[in-house]
OpenMM code with the backbone's topology and positions (N, CA, C; nanometers):
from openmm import Vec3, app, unit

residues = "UNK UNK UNK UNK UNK UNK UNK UNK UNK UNK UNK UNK UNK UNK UNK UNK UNK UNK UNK UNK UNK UNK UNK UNK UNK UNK UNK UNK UNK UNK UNK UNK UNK UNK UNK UNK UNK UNK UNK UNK UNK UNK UNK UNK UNK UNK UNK UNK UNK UNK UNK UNK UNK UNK UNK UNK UNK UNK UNK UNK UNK UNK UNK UNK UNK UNK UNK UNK UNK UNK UNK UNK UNK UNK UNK UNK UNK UNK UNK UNK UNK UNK UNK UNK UNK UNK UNK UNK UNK UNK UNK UNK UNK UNK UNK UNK".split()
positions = [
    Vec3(0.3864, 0.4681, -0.7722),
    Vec3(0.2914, 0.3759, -0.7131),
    Vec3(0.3083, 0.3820, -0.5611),
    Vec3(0.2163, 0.3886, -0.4951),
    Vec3(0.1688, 0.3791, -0.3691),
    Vec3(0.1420, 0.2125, -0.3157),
    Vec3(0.1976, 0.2414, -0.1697),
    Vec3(0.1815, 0.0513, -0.0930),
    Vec3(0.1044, 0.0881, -0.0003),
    Vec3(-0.0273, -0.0253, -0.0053),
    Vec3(-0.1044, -0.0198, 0.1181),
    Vec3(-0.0686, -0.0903, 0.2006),
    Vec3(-0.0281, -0.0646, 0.3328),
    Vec3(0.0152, -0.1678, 0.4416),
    Vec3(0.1269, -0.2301, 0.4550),
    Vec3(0.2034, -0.1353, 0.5926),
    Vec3(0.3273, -0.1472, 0.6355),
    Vec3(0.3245, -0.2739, 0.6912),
    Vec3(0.2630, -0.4165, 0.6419),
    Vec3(0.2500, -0.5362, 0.6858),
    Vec3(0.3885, -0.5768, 0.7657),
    Vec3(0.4106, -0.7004, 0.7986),
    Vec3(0.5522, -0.7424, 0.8325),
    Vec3(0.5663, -0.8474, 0.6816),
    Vec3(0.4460, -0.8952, 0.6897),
    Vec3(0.4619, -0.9556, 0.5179),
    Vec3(0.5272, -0.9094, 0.3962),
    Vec3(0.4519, -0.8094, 0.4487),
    Vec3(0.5166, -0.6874, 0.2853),
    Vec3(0.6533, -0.6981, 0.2778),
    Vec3(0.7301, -0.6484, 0.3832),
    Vec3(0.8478, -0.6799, 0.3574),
    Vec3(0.9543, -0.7926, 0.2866),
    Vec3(0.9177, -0.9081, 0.3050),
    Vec3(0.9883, -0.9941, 0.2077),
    Vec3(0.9409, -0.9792, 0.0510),
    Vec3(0.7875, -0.9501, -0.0079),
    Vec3(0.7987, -0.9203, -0.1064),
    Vec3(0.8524, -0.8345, -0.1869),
    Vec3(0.8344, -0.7305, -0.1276),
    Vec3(0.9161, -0.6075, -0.1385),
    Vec3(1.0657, -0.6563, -0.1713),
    Vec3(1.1179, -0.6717, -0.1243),
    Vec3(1.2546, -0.7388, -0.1180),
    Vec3(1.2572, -0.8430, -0.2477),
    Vec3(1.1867, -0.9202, -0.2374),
    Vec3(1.1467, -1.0377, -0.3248),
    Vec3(1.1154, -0.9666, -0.4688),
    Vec3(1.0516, -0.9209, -0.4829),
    Vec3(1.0135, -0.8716, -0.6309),
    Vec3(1.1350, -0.7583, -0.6770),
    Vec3(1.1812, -0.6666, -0.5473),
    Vec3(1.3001, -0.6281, -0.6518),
    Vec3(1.2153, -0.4741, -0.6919),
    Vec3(1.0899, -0.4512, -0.5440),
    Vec3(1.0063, -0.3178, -0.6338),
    Vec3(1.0382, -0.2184, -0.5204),
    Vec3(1.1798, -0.1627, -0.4860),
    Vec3(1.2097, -0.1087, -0.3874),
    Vec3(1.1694, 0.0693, -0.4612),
    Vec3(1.2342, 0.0334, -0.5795),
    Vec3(1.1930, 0.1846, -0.6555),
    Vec3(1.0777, 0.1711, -0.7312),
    Vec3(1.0109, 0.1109, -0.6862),
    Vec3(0.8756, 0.1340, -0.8105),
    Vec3(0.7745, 0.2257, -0.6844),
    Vec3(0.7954, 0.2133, -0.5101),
    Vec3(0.7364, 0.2644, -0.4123),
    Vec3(0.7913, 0.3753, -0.3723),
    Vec3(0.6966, 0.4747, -0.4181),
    Vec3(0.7176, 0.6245, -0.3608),
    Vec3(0.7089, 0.6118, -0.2281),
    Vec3(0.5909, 0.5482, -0.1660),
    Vec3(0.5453, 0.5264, 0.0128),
    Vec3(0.4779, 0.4413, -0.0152),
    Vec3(0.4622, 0.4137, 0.1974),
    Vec3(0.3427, 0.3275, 0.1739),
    Vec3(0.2419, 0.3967, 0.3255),
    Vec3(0.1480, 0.3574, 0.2602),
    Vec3(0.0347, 0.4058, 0.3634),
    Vec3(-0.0332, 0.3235, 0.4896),
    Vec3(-0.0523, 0.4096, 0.5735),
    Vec3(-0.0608, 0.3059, 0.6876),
    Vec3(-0.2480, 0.3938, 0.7341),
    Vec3(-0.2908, 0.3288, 0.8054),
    Vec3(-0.3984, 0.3736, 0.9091),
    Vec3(-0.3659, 0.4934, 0.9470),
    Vec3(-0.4617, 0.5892, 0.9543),
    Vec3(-0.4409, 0.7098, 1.0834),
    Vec3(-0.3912, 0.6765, 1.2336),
    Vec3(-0.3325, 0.7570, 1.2612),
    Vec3(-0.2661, 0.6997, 1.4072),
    Vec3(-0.1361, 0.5955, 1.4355),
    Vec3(-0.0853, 0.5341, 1.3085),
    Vec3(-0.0720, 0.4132, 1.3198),
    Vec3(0.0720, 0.4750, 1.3672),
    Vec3(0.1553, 0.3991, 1.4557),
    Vec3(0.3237, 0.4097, 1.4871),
    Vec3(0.4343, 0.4085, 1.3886),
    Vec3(0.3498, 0.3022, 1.2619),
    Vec3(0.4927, 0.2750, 1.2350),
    Vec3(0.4795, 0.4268, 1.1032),
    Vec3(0.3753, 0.5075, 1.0704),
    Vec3(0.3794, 0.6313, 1.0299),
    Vec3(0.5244, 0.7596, 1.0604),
    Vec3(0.6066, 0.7650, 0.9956),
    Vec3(0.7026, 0.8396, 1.0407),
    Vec3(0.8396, 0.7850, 1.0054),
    Vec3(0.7757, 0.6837, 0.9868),
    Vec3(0.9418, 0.5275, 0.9687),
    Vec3(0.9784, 0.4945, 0.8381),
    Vec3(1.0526, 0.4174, 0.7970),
    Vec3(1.0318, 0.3293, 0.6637),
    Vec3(1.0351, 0.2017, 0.6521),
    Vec3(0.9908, 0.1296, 0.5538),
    Vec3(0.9712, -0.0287, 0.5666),
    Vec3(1.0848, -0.0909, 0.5893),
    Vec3(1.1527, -0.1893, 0.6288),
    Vec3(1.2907, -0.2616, 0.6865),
    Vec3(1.3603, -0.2846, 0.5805),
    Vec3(1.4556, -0.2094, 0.5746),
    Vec3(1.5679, -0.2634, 0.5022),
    Vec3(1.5179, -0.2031, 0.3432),
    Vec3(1.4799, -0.0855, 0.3562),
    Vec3(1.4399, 0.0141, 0.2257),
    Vec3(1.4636, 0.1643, 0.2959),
    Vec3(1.3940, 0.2313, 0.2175),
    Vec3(1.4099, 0.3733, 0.2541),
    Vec3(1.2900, 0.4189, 0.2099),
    Vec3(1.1878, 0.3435, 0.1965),
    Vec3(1.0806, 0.3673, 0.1320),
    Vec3(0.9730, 0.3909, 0.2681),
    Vec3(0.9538, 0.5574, 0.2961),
    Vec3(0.8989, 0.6185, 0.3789),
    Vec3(0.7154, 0.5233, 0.4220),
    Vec3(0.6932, 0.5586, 0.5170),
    Vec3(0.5634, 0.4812, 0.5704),
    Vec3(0.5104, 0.6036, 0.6341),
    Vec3(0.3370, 0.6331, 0.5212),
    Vec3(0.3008, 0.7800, 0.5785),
    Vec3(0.1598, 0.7289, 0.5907),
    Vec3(0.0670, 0.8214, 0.6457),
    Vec3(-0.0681, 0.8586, 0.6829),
    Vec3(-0.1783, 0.8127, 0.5437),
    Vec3(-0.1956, 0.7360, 0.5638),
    Vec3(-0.3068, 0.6816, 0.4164),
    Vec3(-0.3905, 0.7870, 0.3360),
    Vec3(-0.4168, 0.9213, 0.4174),
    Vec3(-0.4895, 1.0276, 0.3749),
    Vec3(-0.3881, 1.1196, 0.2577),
    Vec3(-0.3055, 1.0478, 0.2921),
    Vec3(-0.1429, 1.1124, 0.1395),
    Vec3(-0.1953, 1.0133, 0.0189),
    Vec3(-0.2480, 0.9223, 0.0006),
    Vec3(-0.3539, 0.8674, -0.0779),
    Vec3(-0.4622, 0.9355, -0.1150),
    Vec3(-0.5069, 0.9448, -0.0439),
    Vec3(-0.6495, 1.0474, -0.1099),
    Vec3(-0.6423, 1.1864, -0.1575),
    Vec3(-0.5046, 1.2306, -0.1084),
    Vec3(-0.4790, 1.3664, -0.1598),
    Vec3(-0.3900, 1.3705, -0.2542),
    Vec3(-0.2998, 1.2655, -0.3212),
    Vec3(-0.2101, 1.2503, -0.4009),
    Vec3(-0.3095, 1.2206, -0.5163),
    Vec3(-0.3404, 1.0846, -0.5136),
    Vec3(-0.4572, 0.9822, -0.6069),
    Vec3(-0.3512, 0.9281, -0.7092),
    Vec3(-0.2756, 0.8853, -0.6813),
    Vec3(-0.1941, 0.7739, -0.7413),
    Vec3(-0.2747, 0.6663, -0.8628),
    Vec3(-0.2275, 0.6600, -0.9653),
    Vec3(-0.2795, 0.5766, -1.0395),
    Vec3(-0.3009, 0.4316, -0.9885),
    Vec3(-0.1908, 0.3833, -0.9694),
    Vec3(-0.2511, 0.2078, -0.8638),
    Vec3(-0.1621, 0.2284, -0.7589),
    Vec3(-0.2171, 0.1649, -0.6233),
    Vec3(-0.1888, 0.1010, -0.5188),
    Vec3(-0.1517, -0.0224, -0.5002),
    Vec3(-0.0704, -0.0746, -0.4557),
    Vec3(-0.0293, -0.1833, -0.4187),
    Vec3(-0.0702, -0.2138, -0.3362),
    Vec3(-0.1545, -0.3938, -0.3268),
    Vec3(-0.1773, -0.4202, -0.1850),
    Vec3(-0.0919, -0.4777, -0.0715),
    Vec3(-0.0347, -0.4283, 0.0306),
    Vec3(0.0584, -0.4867, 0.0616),
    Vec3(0.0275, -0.5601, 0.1966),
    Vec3(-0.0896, -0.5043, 0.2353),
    Vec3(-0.2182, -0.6219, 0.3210),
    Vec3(-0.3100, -0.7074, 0.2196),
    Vec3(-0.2695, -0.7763, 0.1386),
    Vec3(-0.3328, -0.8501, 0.0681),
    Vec3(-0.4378, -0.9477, 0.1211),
    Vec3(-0.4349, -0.9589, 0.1997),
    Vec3(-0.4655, -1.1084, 0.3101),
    Vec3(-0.5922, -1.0251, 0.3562),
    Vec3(-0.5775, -0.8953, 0.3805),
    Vec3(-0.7521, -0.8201, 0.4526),
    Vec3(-0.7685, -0.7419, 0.2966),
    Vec3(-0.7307, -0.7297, 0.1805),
    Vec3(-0.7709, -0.6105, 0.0840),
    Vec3(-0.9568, -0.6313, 0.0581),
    Vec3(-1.0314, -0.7486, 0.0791),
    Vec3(-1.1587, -0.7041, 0.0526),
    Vec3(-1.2302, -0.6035, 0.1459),
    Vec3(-1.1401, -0.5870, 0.2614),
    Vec3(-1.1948, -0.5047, 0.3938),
    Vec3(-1.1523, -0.3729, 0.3403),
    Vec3(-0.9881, -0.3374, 0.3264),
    Vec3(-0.8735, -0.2185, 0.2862),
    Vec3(-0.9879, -0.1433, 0.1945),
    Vec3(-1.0185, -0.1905, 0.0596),
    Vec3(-1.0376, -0.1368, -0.0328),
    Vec3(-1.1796, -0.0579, -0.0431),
    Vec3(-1.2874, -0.1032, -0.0046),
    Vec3(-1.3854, -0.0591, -0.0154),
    Vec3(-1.4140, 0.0909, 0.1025),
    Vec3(-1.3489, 0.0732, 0.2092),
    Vec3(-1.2620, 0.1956, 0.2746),
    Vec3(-1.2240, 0.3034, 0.2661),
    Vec3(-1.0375, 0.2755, 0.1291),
    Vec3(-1.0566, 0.3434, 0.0630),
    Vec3(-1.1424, 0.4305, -0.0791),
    Vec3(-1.2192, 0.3428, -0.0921),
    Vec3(-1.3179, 0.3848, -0.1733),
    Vec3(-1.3800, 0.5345, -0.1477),
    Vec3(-1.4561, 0.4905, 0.0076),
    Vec3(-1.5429, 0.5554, 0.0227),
    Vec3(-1.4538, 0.6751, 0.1074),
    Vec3(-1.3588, 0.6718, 0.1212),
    Vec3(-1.2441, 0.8062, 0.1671),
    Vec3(-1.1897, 0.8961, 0.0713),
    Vec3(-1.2403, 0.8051, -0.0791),
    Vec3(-1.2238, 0.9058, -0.1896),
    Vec3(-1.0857, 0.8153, -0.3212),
    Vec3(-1.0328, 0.7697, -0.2941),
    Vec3(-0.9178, 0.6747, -0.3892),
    Vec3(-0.9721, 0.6163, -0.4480),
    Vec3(-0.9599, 0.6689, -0.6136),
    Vec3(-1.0041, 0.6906, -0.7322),
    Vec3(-0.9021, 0.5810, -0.8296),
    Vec3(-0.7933, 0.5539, -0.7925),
    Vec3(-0.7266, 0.4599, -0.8965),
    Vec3(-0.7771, 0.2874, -0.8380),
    Vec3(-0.6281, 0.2167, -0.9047),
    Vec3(-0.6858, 0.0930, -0.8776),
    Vec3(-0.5762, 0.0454, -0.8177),
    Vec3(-0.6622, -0.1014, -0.7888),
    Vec3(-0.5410, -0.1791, -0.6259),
    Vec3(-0.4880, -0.2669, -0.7190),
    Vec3(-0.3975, -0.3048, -0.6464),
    Vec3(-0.2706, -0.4418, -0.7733),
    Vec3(-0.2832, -0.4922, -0.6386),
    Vec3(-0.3182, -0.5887, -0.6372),
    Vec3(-0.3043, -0.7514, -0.5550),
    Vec3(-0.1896, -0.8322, -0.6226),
    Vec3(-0.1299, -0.8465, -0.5232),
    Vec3(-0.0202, -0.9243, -0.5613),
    Vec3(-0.0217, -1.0957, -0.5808),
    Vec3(-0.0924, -1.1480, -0.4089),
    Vec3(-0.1285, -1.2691, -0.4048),
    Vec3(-0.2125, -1.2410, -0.3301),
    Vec3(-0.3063, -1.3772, -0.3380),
    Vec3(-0.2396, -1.5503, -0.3978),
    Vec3(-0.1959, -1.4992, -0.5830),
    Vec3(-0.3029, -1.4810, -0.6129),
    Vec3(-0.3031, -1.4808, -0.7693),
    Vec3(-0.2912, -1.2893, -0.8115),
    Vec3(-0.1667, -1.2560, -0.8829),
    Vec3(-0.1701, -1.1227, -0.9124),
    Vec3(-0.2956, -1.0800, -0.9996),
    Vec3(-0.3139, -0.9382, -0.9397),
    Vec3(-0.4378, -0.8777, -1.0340),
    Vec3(-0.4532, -0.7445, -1.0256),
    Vec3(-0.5671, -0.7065, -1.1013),
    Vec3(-0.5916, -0.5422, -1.1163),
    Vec3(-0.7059, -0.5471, -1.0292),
    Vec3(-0.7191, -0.4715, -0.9528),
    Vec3(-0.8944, -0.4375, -0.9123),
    Vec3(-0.9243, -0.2921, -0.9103),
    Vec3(-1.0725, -0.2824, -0.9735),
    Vec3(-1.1139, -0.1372, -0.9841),
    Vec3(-1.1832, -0.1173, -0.8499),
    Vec3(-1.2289, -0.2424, -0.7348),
    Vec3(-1.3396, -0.2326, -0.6488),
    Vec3(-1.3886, -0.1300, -0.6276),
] * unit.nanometer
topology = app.Topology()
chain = topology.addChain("A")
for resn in residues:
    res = topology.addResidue(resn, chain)
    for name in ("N", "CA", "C"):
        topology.addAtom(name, app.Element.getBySymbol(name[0]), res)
């Protein structure tokens, strides 16, 4: 499973849920800095969101939950074919 968004949020869930190995990466914006790094206090690499569209991971994690009606339709149209797991407020599946 793939994480969308090297949030600063993300990080306590991450931590919190205990899903340090369930994240291969997580994907950030083109351009973005923190691309190259890994999330705090994991080892769980932070790469180029287009490793999404060329991988196609069965679900994504949202880990910008707070913007995913913006995130998702995005990736849609960039080609990411599986589905998003929203975590909160309320966990869920979305095919958007």
């Amino acid at each position: 499973m793939y994480g969308i968004g090297a949030t600063t949020r993300a990080t306590p869930l991450i931590h919190y849920a205990g899903i340090q190995k369930l994240l291969e990466c997580v994907c950030e914006v083109p351009g973005s800095e923190k691309a190259g790094h890994v999330m705090p206090g994991t080892q769980i690499p932070v790469v180029d969101e287009k490793r999404l569209i060329e991988d196609q991971p069965a679900y994504a994690l949202m880990l910008s939950w707070h913007i995913a009606g913006d995130i998702m339709p995005k990736l849609r149209a960039a080609g990411y074919k599986g589905k998003f797991i929203i975590p909160l407020p309320s966990p869920g599946i979305a095919d958007a």
